[in-house]
MOPAC internal coordinates of N, CA, C and O (Angstrom, degrees):
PM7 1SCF
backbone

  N    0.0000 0     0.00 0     0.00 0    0    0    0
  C    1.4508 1     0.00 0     0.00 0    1    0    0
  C    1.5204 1   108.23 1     0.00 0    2    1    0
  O    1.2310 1   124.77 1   -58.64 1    3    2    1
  N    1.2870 1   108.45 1   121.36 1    3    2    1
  C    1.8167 1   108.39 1   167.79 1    5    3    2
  C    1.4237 1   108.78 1   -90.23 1    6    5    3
  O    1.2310 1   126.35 1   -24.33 1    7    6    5
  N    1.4105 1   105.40 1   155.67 1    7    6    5
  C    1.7505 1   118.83 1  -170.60 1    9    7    6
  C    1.4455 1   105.52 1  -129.01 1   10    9    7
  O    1.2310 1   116.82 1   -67.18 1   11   10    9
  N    1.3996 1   123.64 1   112.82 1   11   10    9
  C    1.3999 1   123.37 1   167.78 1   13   11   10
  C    1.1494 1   125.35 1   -85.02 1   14   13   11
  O    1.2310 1   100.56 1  -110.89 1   15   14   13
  N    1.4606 1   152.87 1    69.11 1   15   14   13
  C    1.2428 1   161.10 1  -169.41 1   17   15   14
  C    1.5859 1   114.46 1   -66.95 1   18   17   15
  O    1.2310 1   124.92 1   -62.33 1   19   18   17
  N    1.1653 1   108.17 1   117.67 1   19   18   17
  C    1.8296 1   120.77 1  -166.80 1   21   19   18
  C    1.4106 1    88.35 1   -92.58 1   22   21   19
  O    1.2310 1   118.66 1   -28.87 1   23   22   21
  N    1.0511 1   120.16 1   151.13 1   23   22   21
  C    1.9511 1   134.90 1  -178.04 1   25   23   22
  C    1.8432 1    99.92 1   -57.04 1   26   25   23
  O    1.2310 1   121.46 1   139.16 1   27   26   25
  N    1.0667 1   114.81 1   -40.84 1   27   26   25
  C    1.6434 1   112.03 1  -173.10 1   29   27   26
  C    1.6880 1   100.33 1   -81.83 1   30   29   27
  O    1.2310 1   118.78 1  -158.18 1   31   30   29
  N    1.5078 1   119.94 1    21.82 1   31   30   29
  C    1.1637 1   108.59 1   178.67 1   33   31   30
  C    1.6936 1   106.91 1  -101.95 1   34   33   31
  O    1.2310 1   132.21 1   152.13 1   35   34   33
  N    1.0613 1    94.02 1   -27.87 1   35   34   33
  C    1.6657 1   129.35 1  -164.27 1   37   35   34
  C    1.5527 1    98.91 1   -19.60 1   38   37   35
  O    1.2310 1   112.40 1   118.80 1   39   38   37
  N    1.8603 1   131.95 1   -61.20 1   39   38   37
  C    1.1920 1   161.25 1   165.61 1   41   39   38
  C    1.4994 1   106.54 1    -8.21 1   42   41   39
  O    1.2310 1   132.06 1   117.72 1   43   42   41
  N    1.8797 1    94.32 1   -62.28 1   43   42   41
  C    1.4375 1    96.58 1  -173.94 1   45   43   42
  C    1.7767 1   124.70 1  -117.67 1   46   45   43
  O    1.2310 1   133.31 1  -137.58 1   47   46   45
  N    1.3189 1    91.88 1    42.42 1   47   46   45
  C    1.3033 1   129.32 1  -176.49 1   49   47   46
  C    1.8909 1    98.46 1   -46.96 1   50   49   47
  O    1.2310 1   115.42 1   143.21 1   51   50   49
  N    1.2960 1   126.30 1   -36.79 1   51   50   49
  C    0.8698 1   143.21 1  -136.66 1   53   51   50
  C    1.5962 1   104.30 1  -123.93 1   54   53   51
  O    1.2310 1   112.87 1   146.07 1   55   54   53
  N    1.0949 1   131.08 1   -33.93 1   55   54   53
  C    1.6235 1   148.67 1   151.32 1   57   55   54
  C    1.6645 1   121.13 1  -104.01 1   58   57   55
  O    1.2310 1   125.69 1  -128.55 1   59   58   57
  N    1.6559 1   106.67 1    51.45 1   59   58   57
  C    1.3171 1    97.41 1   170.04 1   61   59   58
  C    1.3076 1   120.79 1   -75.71 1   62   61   59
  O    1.2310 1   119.80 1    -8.07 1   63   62   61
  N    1.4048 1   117.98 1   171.93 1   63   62   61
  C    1.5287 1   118.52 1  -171.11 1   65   63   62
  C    2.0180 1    81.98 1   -79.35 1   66   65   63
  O    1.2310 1   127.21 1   -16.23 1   67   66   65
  N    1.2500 1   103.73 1   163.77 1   67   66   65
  C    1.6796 1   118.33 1   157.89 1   69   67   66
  C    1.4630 1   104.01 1  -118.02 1   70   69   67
  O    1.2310 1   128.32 1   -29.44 1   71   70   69
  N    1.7605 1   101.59 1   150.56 1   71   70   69
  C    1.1538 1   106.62 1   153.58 1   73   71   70
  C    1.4085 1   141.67 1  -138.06 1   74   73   71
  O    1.2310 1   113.40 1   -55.82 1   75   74   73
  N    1.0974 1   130.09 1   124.18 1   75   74   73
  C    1.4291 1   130.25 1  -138.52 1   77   75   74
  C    2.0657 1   109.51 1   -77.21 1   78   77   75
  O    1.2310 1   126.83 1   -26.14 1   79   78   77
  N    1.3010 1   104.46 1   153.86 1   79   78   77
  C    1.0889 1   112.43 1  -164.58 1   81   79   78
  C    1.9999 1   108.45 1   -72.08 1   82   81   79
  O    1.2310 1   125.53 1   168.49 1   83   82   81
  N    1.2848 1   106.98 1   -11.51 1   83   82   81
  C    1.7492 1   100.35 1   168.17 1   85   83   82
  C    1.6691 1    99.28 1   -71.18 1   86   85   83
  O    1.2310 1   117.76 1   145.75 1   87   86   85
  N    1.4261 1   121.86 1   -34.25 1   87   86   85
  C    1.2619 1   107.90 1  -173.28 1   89   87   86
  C    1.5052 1   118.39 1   -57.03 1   90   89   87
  O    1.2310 1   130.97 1   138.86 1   91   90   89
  N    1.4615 1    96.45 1   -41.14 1   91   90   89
  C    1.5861 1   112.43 1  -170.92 1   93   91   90
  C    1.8094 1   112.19 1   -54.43 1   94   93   91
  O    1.2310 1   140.27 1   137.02 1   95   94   93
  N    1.4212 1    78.27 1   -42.98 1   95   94   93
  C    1.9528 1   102.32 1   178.00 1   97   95   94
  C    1.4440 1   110.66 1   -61.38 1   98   97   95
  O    1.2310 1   123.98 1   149.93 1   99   98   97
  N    1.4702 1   109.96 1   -30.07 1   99   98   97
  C    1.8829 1   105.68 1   178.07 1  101   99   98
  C    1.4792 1    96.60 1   -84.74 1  102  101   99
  O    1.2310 1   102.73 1   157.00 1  103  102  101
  N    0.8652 1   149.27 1   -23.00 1  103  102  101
  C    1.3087 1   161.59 1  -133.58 1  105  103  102
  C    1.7444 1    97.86 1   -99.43 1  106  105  103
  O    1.2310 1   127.56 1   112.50 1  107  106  105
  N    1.2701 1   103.06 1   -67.50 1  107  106  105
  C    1.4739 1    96.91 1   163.37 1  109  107  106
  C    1.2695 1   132.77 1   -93.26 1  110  109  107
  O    1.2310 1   116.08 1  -164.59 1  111  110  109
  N    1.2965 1   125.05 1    15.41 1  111  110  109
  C    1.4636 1   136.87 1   168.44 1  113  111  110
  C    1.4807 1    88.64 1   -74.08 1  114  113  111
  O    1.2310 1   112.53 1   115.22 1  115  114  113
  N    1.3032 1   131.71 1   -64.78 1  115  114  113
  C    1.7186 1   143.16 1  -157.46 1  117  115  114
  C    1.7894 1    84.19 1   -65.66 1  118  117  115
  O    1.2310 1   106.25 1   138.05 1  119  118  117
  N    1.3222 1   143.15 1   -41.95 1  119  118  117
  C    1.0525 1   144.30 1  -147.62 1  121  119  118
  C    1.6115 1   107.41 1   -76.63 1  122  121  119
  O    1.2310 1   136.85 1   136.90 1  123  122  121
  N    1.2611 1    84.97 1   -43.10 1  123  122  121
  C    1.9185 1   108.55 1   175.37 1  125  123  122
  C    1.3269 1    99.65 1   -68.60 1  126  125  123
  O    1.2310 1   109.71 1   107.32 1  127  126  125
  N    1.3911 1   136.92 1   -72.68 1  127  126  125
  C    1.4161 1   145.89 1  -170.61 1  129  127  126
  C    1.5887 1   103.35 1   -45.39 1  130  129  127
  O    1.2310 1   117.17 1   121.19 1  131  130  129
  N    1.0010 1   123.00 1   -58.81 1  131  130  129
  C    1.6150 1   130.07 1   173.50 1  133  131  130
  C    1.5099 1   111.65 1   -65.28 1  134  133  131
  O    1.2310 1   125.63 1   145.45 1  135  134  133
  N    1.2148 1   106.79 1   -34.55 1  135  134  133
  C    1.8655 1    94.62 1  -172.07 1  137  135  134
  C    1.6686 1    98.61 1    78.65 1  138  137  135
  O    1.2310 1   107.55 1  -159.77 1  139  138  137
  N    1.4221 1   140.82 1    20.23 1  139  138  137
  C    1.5379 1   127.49 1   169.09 1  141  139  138
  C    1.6667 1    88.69 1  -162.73 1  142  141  139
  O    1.2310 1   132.63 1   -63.01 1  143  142  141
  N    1.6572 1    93.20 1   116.99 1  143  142  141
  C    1.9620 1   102.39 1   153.44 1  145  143  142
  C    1.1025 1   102.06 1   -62.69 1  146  145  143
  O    1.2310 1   125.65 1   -52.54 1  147  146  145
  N    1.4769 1   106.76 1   127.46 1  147  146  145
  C    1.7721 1   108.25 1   156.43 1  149  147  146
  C    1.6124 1   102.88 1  -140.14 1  150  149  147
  O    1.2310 1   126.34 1   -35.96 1  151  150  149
  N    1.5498 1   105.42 1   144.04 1  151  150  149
  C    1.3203 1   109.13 1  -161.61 1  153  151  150
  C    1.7117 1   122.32 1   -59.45 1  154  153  151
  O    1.2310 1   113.56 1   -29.91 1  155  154  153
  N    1.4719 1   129.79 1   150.09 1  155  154  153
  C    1.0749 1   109.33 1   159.86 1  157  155  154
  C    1.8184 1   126.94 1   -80.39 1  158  157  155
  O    1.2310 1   125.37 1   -47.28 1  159  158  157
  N    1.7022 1   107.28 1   132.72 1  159  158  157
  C    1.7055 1    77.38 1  -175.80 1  161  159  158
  C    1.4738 1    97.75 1  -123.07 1  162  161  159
  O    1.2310 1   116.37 1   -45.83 1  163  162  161
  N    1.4316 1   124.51 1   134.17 1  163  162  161
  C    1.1137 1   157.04 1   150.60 1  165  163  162
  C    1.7347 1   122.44 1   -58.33 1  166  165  163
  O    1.2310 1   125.29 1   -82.89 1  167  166  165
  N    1.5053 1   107.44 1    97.11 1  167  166  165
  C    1.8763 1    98.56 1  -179.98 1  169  167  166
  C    1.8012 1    80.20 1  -135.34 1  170  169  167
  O    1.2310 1   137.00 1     0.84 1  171  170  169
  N    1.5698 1    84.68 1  -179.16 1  171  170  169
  C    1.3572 1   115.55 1  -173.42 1  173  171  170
  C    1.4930 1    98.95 1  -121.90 1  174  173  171
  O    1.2310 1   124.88 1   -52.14 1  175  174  173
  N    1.2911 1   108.24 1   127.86 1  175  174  173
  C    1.9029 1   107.81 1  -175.05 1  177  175  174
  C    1.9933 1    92.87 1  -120.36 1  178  177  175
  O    1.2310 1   113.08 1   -25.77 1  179  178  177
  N    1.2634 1   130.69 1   154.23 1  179  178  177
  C    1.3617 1   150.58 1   155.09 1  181  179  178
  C    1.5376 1   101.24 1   -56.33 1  182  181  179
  O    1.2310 1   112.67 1   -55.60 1  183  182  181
  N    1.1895 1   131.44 1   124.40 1  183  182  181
  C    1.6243 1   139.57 1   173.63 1  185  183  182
  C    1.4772 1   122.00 1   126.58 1  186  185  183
  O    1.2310 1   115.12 1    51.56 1  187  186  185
  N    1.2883 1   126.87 1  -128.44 1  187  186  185
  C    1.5075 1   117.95 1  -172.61 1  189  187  186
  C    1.4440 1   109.71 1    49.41 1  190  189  187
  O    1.2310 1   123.30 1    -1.29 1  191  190  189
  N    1.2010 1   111.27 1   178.71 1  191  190  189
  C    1.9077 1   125.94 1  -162.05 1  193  191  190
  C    1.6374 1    96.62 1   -84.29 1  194  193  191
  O    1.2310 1   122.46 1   159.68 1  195  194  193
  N    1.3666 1   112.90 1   -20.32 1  195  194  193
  C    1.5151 1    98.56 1  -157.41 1  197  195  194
  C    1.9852 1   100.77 1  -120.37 1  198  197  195
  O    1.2310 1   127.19 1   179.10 1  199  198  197
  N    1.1959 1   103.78 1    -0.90 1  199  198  197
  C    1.6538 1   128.83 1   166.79 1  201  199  198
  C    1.7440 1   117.15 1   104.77 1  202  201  199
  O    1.2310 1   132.14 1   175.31 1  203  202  201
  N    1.4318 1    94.15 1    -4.69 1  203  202  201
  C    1.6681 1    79.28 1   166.90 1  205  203  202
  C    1.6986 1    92.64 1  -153.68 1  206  205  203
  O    1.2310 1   126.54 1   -13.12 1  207  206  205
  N    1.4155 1   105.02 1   166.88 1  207  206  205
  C    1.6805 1    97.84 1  -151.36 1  209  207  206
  C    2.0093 1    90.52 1  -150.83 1  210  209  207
  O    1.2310 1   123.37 1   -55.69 1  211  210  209
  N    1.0332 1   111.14 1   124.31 1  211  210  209
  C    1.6571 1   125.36 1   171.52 1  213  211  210
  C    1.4709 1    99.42 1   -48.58 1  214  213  211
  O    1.2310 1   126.16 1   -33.78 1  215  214  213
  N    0.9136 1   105.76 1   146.22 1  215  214  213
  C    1.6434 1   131.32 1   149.88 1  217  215  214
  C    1.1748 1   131.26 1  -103.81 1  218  217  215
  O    1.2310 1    98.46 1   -53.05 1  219  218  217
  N    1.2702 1   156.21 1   126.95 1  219  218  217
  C    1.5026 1   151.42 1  -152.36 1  221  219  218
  C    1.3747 1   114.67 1  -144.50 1  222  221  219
  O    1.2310 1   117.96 1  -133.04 1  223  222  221
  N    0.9155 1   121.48 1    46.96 1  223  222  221
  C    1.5585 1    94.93 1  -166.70 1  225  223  222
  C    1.9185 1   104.77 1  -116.74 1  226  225  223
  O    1.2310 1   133.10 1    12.00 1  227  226  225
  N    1.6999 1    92.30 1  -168.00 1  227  226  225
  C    1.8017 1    95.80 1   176.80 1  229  227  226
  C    1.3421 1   101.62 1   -93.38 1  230  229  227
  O    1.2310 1   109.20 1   -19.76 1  231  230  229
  N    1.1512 1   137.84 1   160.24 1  231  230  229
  C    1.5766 1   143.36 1  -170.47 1  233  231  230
  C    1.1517 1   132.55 1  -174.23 1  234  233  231
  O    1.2310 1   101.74 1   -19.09 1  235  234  233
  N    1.4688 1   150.93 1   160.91 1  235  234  233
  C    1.7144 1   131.23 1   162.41 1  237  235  234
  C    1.4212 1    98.74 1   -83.44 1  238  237  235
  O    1.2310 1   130.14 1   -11.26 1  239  238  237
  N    1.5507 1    98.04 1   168.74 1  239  238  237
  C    1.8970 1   109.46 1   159.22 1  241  239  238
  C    1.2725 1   122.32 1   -53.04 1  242  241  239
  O    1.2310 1   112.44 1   -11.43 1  243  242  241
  N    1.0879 1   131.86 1   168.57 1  243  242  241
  C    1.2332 1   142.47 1   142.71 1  245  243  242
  C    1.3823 1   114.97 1  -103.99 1  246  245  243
  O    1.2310 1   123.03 1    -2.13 1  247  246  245
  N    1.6394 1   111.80 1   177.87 1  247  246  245
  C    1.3500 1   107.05 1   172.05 1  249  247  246
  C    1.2340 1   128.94 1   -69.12 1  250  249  247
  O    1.2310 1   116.47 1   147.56 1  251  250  249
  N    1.4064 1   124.31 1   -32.44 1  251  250  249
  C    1.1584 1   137.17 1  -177.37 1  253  251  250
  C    1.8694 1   118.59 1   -99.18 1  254  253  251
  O    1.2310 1   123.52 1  -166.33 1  255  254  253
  N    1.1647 1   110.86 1    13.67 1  255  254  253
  C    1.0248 1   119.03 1   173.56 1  257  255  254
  C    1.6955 1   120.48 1   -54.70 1  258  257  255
  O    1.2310 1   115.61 1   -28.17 1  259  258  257
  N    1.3131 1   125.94 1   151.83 1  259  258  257
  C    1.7254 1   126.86 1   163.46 1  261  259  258
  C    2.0757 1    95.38 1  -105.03 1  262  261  259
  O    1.2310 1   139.87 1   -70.75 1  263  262  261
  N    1.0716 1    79.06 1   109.25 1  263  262  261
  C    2.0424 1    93.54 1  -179.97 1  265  263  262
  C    1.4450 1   106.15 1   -93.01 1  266  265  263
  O    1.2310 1   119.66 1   -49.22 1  267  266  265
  N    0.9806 1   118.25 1   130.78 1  267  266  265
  C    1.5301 1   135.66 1   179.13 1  269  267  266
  C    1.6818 1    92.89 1  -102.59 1  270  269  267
  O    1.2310 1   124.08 1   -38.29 1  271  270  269
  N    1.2740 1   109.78 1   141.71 1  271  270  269
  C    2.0825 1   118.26 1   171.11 1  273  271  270
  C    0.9915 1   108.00 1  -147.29 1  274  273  271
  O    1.2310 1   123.31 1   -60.68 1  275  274  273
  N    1.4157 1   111.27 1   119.32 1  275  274  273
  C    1.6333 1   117.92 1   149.40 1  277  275  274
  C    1.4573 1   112.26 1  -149.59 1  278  277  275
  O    1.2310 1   131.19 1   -26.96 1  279  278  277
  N    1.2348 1    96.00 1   153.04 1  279  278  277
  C    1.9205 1   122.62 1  -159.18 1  281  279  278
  C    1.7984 1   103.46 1    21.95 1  282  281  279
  O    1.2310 1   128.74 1  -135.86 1  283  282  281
  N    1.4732 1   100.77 1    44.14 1  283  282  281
  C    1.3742 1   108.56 1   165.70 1  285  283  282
  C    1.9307 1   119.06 1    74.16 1  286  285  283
  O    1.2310 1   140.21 1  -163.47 1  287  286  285
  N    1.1596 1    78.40 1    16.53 1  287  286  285
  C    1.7140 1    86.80 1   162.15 1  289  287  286
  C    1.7313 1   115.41 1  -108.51 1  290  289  287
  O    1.2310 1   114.16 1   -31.52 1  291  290  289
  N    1.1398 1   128.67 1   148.48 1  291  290  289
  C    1.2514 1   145.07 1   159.53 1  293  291  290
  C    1.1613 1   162.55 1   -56.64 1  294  293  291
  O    1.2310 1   105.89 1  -122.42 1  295  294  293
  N    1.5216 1   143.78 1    57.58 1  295  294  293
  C    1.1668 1   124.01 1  -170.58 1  297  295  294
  C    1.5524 1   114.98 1  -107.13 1  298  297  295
  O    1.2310 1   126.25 1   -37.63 1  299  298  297
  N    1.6398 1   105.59 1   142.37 1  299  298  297
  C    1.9211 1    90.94 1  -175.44 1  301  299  298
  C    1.6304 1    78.48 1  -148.28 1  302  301  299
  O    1.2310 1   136.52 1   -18.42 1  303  302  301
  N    1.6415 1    85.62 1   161.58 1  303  302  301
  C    1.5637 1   117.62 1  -148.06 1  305  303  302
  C    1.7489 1    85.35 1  -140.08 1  306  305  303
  O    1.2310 1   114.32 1   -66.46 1  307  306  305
  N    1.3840 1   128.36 1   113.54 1  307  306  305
  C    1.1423 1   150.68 1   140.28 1  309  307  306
  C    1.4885 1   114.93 1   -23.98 1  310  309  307
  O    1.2310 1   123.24 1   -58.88 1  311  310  309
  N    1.5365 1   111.40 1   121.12 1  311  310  309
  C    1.8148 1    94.06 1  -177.68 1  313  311  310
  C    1.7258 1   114.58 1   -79.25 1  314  313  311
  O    1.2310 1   119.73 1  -176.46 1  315  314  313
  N    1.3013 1   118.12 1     3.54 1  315  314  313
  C    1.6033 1   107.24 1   158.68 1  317  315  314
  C    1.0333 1    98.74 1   -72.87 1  318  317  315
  O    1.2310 1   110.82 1   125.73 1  319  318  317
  N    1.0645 1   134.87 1   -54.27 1  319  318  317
  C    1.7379 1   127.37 1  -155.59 1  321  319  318
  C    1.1274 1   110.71 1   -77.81 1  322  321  319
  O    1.2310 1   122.12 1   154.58 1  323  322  321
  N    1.0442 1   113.54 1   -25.42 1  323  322  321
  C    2.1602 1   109.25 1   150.07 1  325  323  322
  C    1.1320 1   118.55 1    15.27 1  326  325  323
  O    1.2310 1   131.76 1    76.38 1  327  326  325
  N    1.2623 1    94.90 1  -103.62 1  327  326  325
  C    1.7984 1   137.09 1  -175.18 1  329  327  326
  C    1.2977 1    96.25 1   -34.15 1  330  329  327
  O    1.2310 1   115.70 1   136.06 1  331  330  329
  N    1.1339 1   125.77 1   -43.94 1  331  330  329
  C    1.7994 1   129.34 1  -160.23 1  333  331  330
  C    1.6873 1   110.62 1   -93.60 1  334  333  331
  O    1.2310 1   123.29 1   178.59 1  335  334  333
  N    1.5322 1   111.30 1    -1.41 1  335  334  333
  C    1.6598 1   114.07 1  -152.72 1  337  335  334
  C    1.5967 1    80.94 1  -120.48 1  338  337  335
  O    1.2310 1   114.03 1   171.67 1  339  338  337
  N    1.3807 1   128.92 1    -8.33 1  339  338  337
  C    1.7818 1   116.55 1  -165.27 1  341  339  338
  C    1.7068 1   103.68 1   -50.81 1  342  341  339
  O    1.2310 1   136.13 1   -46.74 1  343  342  341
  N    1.5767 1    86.37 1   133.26 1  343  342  341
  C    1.8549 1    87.14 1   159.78 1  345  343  342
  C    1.9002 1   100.85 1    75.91 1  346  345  343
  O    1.2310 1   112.84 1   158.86 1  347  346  345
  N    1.3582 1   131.13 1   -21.14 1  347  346  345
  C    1.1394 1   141.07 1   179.07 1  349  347  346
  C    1.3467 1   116.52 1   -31.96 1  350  349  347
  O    1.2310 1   112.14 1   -29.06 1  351  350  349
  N    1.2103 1   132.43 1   150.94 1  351  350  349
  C    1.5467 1   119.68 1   170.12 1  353  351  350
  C    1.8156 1    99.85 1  -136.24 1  354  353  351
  O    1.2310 1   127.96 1   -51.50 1  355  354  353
  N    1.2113 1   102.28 1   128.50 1  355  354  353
  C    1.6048 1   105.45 1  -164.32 1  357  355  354
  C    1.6015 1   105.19 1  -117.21 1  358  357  355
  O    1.2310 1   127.59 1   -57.68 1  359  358  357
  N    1.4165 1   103.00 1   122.32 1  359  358  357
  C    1.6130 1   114.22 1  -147.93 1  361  359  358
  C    1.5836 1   105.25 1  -124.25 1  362  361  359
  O    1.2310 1   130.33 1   -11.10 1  363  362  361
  N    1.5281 1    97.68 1   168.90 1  363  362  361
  C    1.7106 1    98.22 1   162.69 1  365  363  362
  C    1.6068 1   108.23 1  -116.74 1  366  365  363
  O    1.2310 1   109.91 1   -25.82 1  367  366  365
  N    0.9102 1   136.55 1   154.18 1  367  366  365
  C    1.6849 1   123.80 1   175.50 1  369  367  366
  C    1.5517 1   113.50 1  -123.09 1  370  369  367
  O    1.2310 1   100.48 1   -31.30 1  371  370  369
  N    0.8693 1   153.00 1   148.70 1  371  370  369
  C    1.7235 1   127.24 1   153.96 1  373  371  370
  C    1.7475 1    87.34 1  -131.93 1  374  373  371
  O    1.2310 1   125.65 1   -30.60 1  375  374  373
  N    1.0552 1   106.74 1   149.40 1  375  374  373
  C    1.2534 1   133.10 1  -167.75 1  377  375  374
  C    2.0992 1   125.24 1  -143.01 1  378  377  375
  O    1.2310 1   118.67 1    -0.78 1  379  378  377
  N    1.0987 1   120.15 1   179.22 1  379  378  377
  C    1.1311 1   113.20 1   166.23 1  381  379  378
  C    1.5873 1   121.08 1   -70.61 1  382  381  379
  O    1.2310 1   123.41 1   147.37 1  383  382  381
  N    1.3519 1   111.07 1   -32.63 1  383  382  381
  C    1.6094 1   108.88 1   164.38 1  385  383  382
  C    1.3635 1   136.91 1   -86.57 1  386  385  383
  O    1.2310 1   127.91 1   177.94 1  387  386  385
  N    0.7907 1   102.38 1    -2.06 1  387  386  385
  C    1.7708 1   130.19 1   170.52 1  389  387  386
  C    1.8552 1   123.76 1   147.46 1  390  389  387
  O    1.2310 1   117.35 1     7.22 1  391  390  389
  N    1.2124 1   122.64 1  -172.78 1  391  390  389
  C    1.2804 1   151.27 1   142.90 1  393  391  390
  C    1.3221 1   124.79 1   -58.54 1  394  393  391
  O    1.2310 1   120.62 1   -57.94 1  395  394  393
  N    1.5757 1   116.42 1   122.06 1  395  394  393
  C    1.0087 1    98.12 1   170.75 1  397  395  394
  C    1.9498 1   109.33 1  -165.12 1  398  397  395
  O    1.2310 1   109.64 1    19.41 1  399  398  397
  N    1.1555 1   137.03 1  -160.59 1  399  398  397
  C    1.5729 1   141.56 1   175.90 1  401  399  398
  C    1.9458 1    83.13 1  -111.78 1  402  401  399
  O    1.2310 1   129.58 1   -33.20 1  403  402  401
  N    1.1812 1    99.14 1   146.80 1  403  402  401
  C    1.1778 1   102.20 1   166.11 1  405  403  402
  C    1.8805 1   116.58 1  -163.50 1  406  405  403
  O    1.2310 1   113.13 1   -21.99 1  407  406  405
  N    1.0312 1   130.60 1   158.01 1  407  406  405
  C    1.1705 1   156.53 1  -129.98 1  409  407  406
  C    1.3471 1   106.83 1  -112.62 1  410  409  407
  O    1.2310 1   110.56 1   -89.28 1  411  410  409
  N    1.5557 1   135.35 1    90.72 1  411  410  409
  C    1.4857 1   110.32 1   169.67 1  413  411  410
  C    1.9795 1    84.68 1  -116.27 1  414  413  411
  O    1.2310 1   131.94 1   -54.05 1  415  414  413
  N    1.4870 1    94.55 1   125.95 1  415  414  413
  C    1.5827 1   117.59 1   177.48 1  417  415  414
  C    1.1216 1   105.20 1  -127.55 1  418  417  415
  O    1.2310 1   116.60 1   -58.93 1  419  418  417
  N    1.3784 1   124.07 1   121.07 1  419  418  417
  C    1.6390 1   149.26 1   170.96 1  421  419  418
  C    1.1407 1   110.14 1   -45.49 1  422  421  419
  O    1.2310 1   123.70 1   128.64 1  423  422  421
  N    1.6905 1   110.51 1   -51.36 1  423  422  421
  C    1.2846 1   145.99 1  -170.02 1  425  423  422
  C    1.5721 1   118.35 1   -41.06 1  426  425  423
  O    1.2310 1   124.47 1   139.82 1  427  426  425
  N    1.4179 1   109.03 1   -40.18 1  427  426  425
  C    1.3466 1   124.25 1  -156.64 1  429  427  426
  C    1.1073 1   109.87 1  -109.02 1  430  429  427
  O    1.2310 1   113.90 1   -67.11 1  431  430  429
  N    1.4898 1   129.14 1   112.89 1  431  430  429
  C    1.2834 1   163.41 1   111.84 1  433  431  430
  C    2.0844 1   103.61 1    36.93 1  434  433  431
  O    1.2310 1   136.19 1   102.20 1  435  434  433
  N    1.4846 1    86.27 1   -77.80 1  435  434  433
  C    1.6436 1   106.62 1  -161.74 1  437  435  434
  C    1.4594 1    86.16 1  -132.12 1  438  437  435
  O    1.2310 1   134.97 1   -19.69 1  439  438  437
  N    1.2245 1    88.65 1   160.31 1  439  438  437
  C    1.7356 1   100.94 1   146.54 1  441  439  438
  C    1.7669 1   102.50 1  -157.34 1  442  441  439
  O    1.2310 1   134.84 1    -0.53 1  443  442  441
  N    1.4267 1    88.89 1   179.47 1  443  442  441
  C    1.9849 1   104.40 1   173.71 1  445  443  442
  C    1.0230 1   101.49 1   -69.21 1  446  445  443
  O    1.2310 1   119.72 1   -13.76 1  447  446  445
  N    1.6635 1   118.14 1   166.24 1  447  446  445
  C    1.7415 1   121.85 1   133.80 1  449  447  446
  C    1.3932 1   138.86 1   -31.41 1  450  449  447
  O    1.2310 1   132.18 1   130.30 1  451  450  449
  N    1.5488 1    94.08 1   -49.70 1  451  450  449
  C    1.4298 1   103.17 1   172.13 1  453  451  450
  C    1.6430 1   119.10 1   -52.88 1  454  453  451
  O    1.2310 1   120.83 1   124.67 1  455  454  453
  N    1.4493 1   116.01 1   -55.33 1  455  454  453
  C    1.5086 1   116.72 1   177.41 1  457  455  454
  C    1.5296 1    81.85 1   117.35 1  458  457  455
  O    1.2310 1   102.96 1   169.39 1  459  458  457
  N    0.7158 1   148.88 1   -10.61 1  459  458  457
  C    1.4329 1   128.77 1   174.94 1  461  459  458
  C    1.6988 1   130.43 1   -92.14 1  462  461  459
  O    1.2310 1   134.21 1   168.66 1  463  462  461
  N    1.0408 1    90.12 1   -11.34 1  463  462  461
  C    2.0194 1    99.12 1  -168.94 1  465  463  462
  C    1.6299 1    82.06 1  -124.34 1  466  465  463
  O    1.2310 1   130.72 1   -59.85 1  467  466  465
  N    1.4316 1    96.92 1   120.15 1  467  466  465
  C    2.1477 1   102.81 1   152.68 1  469  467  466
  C    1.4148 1   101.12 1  -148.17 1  470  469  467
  O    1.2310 1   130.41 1    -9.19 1  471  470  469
  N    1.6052 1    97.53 1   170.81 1  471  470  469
  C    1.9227 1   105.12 1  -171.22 1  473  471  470
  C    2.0658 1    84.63 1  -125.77 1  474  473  471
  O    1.2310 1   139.53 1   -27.04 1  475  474  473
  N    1.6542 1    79.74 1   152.96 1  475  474  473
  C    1.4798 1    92.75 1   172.62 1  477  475  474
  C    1.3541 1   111.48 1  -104.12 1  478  477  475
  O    1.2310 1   120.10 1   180.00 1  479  478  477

């Protein structure tokens, strides 16, 4: 896996989020199905039930992005959402209720049912 580290990452150089290689593997399964890699991007937004709530979606880089690479798939992590991703492990799950990217953060206090909204 290559790691692109933007200068405002520098801080948490030391508690980056990881991300595991099933993710990487959904990553280009969707890549194949679509016919276009497009990155996964991971932020932290203010709201959800429990006061701060994941973001997941497909997206380009930015400049200031922290880019995760392997076998040419994508994941980048916003340097606000930094602070909130330390130690993070960024996953794929499939389960009896569905498929999905999901979130195991050290960080967080609580979270919802859903898995998407937790407070620190």
């Amino acid at each position: 896996m290559e790691l692109t580290l933007p200068p405002d990452a520098a801080p948490f150089a030391d508690a980056l989020p990881r991300v595991t290689d099933r993710a990487f593997a959904r990553l280009a399964e969707i890549a194949e199905i679509t016919g276009e890699a497009q990155p996964l991007r991971i932020g932290v937004l203010g709201g959800g039930c429990s006061g701060f709530q994941y973001e997941i979606v497909l997206g380009q880089a930015g400049p200031e992005d922290l880019v995760f690479e392997k076998d040419g798939q994508r994941v980048l992590v916003d340097p606000v959402s930094l602070p909130f991703l330390q130690n993070a492990v960024i996953d794929f799950t499939e389960e009896l209720i569905g498929a999905r990217f999901v979130i195991e953060n050290p960080n967080a206090s609580s979270s919802c049912g859903c898995g998407t909204s937790f407070s620190i």
